[in-house]
C-alpha positions in Angstrom: -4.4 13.3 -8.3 -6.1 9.9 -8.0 -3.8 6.6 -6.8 -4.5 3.3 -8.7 -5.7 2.2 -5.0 -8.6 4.7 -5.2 -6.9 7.1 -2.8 -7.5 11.4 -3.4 -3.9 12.7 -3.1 -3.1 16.5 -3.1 0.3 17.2 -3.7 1.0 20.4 -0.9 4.5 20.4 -0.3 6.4 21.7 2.4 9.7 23.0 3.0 10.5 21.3 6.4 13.0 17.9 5.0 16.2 16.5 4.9 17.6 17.4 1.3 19.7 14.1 1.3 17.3 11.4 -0.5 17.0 8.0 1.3 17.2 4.5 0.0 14.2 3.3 -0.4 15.1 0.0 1.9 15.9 3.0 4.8 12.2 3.2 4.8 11.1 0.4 8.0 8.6 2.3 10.0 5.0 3.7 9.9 4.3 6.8 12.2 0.6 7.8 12.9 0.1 11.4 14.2 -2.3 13.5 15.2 -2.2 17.2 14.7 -3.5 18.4 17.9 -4.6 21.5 16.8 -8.1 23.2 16.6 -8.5 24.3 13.2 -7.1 21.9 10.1 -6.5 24.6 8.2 -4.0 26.1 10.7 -2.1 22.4 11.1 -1.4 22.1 7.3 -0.1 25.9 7.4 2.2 25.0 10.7 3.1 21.6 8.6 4.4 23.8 6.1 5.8 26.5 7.7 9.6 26.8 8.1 9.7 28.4 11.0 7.7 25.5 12.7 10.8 22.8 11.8 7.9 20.4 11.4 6.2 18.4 9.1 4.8 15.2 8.1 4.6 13.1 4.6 0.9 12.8 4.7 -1.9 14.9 6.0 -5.5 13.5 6.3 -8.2 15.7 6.5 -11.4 15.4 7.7 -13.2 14.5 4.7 -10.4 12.3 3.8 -8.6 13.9 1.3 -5.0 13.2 1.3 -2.2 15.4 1.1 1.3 14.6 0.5 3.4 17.3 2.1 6.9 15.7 1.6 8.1 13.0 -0.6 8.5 9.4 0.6 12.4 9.6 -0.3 12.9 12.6 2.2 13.0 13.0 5.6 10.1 14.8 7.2 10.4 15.9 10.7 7.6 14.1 12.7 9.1 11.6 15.2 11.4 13.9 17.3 13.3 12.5 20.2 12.3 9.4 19.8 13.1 5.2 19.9 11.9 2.1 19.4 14.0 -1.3 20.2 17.7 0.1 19.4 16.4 2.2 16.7 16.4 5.9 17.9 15.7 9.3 15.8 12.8 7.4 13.7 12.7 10.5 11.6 15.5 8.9 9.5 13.9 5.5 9.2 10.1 6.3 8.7 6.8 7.7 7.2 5.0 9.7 9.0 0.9 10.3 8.5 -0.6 13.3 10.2 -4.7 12.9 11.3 -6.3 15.8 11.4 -7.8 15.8 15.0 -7.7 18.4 17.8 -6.4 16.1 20.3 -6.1 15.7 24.2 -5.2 19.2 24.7 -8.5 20.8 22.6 -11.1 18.5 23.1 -10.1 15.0 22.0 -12.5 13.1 19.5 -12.7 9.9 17.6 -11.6 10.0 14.1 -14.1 10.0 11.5 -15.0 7.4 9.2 -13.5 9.0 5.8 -10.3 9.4 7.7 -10.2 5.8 9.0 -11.1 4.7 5.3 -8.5 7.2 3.6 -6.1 5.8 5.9 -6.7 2.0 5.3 -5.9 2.4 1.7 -2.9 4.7 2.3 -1.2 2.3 4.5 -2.0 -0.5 2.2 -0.5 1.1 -0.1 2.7 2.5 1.6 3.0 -1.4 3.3 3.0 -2.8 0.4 5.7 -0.5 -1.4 8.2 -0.5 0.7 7.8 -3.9 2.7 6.8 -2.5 6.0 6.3 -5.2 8.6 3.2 -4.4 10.7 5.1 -4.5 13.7 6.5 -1.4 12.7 3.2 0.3 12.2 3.2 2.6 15.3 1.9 5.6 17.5 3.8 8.8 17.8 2.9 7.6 21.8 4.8 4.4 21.0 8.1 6.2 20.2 8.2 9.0 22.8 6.2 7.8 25.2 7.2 10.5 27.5 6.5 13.1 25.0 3.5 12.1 23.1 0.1 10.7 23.4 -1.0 10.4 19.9 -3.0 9.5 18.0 -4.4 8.0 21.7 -6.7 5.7 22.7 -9.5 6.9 20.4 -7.8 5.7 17.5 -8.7 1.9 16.2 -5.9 -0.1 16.5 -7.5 -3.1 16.7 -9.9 -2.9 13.7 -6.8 -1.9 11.5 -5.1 -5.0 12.8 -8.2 -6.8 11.8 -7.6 -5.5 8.1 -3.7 -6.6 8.7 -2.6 -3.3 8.7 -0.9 -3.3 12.3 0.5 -5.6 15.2 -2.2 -6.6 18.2 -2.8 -9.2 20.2 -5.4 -12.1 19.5 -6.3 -12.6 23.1 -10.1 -12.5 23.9 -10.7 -9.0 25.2 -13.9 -10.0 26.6 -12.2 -12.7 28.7 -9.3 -10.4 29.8 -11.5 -8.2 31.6 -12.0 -10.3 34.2 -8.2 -9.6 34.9 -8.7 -5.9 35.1 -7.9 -4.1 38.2 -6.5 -7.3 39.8 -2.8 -6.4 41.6 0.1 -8.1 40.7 3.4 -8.8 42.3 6.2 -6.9 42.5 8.1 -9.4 40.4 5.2 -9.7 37.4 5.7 -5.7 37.6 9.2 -6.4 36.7 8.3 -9.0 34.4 5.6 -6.7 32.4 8.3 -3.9 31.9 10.8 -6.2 30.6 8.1 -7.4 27.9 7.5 -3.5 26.9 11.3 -4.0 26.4 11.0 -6.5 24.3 7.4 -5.2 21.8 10.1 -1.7 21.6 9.1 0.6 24.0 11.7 2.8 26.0 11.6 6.3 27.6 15.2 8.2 28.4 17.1 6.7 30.9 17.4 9.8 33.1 14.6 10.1 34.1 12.9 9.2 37.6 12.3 5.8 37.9 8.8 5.5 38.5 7.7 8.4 36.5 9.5 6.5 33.3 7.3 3.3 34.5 4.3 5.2 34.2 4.7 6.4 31.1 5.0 3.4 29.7 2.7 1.8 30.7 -0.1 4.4 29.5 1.6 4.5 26.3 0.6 0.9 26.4 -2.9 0.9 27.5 -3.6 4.0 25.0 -2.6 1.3 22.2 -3.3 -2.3 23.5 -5.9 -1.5 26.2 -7.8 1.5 25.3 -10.8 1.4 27.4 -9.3 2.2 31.1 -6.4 4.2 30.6 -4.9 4.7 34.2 -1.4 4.1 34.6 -1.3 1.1 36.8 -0.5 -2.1 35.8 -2.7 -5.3 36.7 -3.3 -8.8 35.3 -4.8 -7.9 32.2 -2.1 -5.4 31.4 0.8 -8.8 32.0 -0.8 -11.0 30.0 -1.3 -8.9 26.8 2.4 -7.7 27.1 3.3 -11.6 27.5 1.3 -12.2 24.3 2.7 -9.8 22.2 6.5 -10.0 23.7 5.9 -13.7 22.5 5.0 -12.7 19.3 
């Protein structure tokens, strides 16, 4: 099947939903995956499998083919445990979008062009349908941070926010640099995590204090500052999470 936005979509459906249909208007959230697995063929079998109680509403392959696995009115299981703001259990409230990609775990690689381009005109599409602010087009990382680290710091953020199809920050990253590695005080520390409050991030409030803190924060850096992914916050860190608590 071909899409009037030029997209090649394979219906493959799985079994792993929530037979109640949602309103359309439930839909408010865009969650990008990826599979984390070696071999693609294997993902879309586990994707469809009902033992695996998971699944996704759109698959992307490597070449860039598109597969629909579970309608848009249904529920798919992809988010998990998971929050953002006071929204928690995404699952009910969201798309998800499974890349094709082995991930941290089996040797981690950028995602290829047809992907990137497949993707582009799926979440045009999807955006556009269902009024989906791009502040609400976000990581599986984003919404578990203490669970997830996908689709990571090799995924390009910041060229689809260039095409409008997700939130960043317009600071100049060549001039924030200069900021890296520089310490801050204890009370910007406090300051930074109170942003990540404020752009939606959380982790569950049981757990140790600064092992929560660093998860967040390198759920932030894996989607606002890619290239130094270390856990620490420092100047450049701040002021990005000022500019997008701001906005």
């Amino acid at each position: 099947m071909r899409l009037k936005i030029g997209l090649n979509l394979t219906r493959n459906y799985s079994q792993n939903f929530n037979l109640n249909k949602r309103s359309k208007k439930n839909i408010k959230f865009i969650i990008i995956h990826y599979t984390g697995m070696k071999s693609e063929l294997k993902a879309i079998q586990k994707l469809c499998d009902n033992k695996s109680k998971v699944s996704s509403h759109y698959f992307i392959k490597n070449n860039g083919n598109v597969l629909n696995l579970v309608p848009d009115l249904y529920e798919a299981w992809h988010a998990g445990k998971s929050k953002w703001k006071k929204i928690k259990s995404l699952n009910k409230y969201s798309l998800g979008i499974e890349i094709s990609n082995p991930g941290h775990e089996h040797g981690y690689k950028f995602f290829s062009t047809k992907q990137i381009f497949a993707l582009k005109k799926l979440l045009r599409f999807l955006i556009k349908k269902y009024k989906i602010q791009l502040t609400n087009i976000l990581g599986h990382s984003d919404i578990a941070p203490n669970r997830k680290k996908d689709p990571g710091e090799k995924f390009p953020w910041h060229y689809l926010a260039k095409k409008k199809l997700c939130k960043w920050h317009n600071l100049n990253m060549n001039k924030i640099k200069n900021l890296r590695k520089i310490c801050i005080s204890e009370k910007d520390e406090k300051l930074f995590l109170k942003n990540l409050s404020i752009i939606g991030y959380s982790v569950p409030e049981k757990m140790n204090f600064k092992k929560k803190n660093k998860y967040l924060v390198l759920a932030f850096q894996r989607r606002f500052r890619q290239d130094l992914i270390n856990g620490k916050i420092d100047k450049e860190c701040l002021l990005i999470s000022k500019k997008l608590a701001k906005s």
